[in-house]
C-alpha positions as CSV (number, residue, x, y, z in Angstrom):
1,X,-29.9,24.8,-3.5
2,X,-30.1,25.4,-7.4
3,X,-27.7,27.8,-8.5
4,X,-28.7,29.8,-12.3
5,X,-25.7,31.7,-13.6
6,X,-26.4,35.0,-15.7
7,X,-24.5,37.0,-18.0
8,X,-25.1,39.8,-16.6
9,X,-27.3,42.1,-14.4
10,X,-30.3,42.2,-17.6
11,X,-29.9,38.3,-17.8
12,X,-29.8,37.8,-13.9
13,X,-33.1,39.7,-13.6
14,X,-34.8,38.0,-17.2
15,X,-34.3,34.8,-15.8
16,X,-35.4,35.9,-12.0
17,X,-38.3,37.6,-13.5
18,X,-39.1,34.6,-15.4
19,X,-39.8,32.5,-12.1
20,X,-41.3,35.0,-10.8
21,X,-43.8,35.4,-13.6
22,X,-44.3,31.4,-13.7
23,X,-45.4,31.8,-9.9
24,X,-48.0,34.2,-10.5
25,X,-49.5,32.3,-13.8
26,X,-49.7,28.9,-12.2
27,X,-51.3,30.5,-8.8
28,X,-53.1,33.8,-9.7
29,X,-53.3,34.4,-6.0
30,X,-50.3,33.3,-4.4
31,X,-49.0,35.3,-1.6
32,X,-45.3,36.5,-2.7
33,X,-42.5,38.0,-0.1
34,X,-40.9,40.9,-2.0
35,X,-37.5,42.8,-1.4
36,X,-35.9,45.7,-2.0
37,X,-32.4,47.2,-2.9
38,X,-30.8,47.5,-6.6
39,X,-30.9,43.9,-7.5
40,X,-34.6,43.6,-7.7
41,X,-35.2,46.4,-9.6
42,X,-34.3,45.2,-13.1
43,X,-36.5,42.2,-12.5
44,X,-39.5,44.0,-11.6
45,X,-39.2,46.1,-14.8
46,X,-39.1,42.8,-16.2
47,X,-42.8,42.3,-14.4
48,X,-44.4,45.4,-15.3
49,X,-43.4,45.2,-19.1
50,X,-45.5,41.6,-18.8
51,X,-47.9,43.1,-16.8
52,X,-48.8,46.0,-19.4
53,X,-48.3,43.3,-22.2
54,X,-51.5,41.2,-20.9
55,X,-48.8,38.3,-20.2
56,X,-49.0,38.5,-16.1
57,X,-52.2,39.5,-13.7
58,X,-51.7,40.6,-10.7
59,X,-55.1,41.6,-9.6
60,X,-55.3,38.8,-7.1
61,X,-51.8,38.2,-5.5
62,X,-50.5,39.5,-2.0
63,X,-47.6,40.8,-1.1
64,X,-44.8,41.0,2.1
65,X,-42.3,43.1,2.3
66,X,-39.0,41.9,4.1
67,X,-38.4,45.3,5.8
68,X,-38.5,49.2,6.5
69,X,-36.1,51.6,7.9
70,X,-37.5,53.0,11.4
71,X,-38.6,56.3,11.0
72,X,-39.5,56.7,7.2
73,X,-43.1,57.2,6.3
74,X,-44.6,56.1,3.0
75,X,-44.1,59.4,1.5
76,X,-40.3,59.7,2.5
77,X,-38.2,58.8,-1.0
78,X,-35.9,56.4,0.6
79,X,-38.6,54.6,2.4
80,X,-39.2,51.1,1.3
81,X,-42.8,51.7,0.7
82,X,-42.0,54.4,-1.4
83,X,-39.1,52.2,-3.1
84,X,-42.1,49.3,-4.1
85,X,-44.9,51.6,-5.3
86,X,-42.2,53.3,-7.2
87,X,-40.7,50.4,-8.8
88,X,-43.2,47.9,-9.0
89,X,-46.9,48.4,-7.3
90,X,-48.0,52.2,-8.9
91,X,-47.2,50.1,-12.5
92,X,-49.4,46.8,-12.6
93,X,-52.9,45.8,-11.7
94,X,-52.4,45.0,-8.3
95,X,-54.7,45.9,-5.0
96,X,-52.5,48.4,-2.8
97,X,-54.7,47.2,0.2
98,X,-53.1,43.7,-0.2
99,X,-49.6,45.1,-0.2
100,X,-47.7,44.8,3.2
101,X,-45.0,46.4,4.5
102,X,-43.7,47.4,7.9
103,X,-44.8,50.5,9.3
104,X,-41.6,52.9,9.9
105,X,-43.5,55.2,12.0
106,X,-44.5,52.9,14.2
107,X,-44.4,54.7,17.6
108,X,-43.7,51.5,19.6
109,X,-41.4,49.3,18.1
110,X,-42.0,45.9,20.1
111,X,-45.7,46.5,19.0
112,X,-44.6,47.0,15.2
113,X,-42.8,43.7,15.1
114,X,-45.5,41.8,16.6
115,X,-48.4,42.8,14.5
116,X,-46.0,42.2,11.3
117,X,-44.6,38.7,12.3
118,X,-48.6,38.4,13.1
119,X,-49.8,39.5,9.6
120,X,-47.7,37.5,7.7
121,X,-48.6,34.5,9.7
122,X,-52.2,35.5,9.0
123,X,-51.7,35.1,5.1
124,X,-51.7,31.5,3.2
125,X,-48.1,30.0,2.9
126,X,-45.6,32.2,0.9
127,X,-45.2,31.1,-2.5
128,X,-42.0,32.4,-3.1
129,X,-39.6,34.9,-1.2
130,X,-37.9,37.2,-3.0
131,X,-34.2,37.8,-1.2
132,X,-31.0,40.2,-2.2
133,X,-28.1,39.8,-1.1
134,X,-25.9,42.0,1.6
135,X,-22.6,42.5,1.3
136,X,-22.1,41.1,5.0
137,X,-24.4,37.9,4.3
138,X,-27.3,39.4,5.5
139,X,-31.0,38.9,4.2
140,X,-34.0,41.5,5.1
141,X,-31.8,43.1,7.7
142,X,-31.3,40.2,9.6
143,X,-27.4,41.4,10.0
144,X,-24.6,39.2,11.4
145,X,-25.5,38.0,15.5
146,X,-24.8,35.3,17.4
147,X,-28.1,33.4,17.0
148,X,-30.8,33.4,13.9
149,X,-33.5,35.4,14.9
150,X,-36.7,33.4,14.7
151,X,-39.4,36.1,14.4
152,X,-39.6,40.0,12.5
153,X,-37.7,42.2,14.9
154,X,-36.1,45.5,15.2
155,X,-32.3,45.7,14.2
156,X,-29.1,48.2,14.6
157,X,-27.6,48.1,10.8
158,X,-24.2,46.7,10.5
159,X,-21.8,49.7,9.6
160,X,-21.1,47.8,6.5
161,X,-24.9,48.0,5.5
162,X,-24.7,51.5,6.2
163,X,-22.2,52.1,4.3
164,X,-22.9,50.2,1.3
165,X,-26.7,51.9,1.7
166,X,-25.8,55.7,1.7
167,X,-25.1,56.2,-1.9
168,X,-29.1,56.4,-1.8
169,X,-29.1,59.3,1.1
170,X,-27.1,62.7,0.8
171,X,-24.7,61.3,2.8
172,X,-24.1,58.4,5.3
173,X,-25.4,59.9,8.3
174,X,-28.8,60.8,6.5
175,X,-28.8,56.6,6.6
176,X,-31.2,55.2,9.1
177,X,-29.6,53.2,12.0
178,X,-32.6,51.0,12.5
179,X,-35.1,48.7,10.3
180,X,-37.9,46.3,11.1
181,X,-36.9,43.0,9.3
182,X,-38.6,39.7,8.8
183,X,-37.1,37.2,10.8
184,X,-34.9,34.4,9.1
185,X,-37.6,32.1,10.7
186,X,-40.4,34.0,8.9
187,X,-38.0,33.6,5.5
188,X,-37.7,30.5,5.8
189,X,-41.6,29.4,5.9
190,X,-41.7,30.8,2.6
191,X,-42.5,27.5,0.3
192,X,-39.9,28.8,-2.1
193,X,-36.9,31.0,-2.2
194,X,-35.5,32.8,-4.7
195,X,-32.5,34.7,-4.5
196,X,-31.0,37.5,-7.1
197,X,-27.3,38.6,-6.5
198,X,-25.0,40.3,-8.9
199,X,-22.0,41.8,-9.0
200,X,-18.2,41.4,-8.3
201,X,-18.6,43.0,-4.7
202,X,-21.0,40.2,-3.5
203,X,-18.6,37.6,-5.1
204,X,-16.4,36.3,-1.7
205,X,-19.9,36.4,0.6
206,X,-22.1,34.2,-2.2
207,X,-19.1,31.7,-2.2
208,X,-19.5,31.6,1.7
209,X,-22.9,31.3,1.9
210,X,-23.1,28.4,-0.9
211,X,-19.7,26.7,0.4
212,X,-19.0,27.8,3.9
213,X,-20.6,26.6,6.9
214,X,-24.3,27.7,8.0
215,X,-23.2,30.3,10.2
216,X,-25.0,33.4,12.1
217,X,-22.7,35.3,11.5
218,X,-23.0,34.6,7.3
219,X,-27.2,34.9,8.1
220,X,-28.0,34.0,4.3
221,X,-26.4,30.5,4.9
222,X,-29.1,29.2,6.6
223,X,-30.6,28.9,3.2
224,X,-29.0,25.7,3.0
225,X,-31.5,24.3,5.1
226,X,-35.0,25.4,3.3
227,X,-36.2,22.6,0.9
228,X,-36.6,24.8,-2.4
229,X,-33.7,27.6,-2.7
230,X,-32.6,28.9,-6.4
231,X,-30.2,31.7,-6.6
232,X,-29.8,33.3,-10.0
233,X,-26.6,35.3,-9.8
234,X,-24.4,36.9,-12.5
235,X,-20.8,35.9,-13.9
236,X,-19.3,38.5,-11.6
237,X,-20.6,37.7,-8.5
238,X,-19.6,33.4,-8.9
239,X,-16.3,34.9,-10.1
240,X,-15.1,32.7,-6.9
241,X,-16.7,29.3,-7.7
């Protein structure tokens, strides 16, 4: 596990974009598992001023989405299809078609999750897997449990996700109680993983997942296992290393 420390949140998502961007030059049609959430976003900007530069072509890479909250459509704001077209996809050269992400209004769950895990598996190897950071360890939504689940399934959100989510709703219970999430297994079949995290309020769970033990209930410790992990994280949140 390679650890890059940032300045700040610009620096943290320079330095992500930066091995992002070396990803897509050295294989123009790699397959790349994206996430969502306010970390990312900074480093996608970084992606599209490349992009529109002539620096970066996209034209030929694939994407995977972690997740999607149950019940949001593509046209709903706070969807996470919404959130990538918005912040990334409607900005560079990149084929829509070959942009994945898990269909929220997916009338029978159990189906959803097994035509995703199924997709992804369909695609060449992941690249690299784009990860945040919850405030409660988690990864995708793969929130606290007693096991690692293996495969994309359906979760109940962690209060703590809720809660740290619904400054982008009206109001907490506007917050979606469900999401379809990759599965840490999926995550980890990813050939590398990089992982962005800033900020004071993710300080105590980064030290635990970099120094405490591999844990369920810490989900983003089982990190420590894949082969090719770097997290590029800002002075704030290694405050406690």
């Amino acid at each position: 596990m390679k650890i890059i420390k940032a300045r700040d949140y610009d620096d943290m998502s320079l330095k992500a974009a930066a091995i992002v961007a070396s990803v897509v030059t050295l294989k123009p049609d790699a397959v790349l598992g994206l996430a969502t959430g306010s970390s990312p976003i900074g480093l996608y900007k970084v992606l599209i001023d490349k992009c529109r530069k002539g620096e970066l072509d996209f034209s030929q890479i694939t994407t995977a989405n972690l997740d999607e909250y149950v019940g949001l459509g593509p046209e709903d704001d706070q969807s996470y299809r919404y959130f990538m077209n918005h912040n990334l996809f409607d900005h560079i050269n990149i084929d829509k078609s070959r942009t994945f992400v898990p269909n929220g209004l997916a009338k029978d769950p159990d189906a959803e999750v097994r035509r995703y895990e199924e997709l992804v598996r369909s695609l060449p190897e992941m690249e690299l897997q784009l990860l945040g950071l919850g405030v409660d360890g988690h990864i995708g939504f793969n929130e606290p449990a007693p096991v690692f689940p293996e495969v994309t399934n359906c979760v109940e959100l962690d209060p703590s996700t809720i809660e740290a989510n619904k400054r982008f709703f009206a109001s907490a219970d506007d917050v979606p109680r469900k999401a379809f999430t990759m599965g840490i297994g999926t995550i980890m079949r990813a050939k590398r993983i990089l992982m962005v995290v800033n900020g004071e309020a993710k300080a105590d769970i980064l030290y635990k997942v970099v120094n405490g033990p591999v844990d369920p209930m810490v989900p983003a410790s089982i990190l420590r296992f894949h082969r090719d992990v770097t997290i590029v994280a800002d002075e704030a949140a290694l405050s406690k290393f």
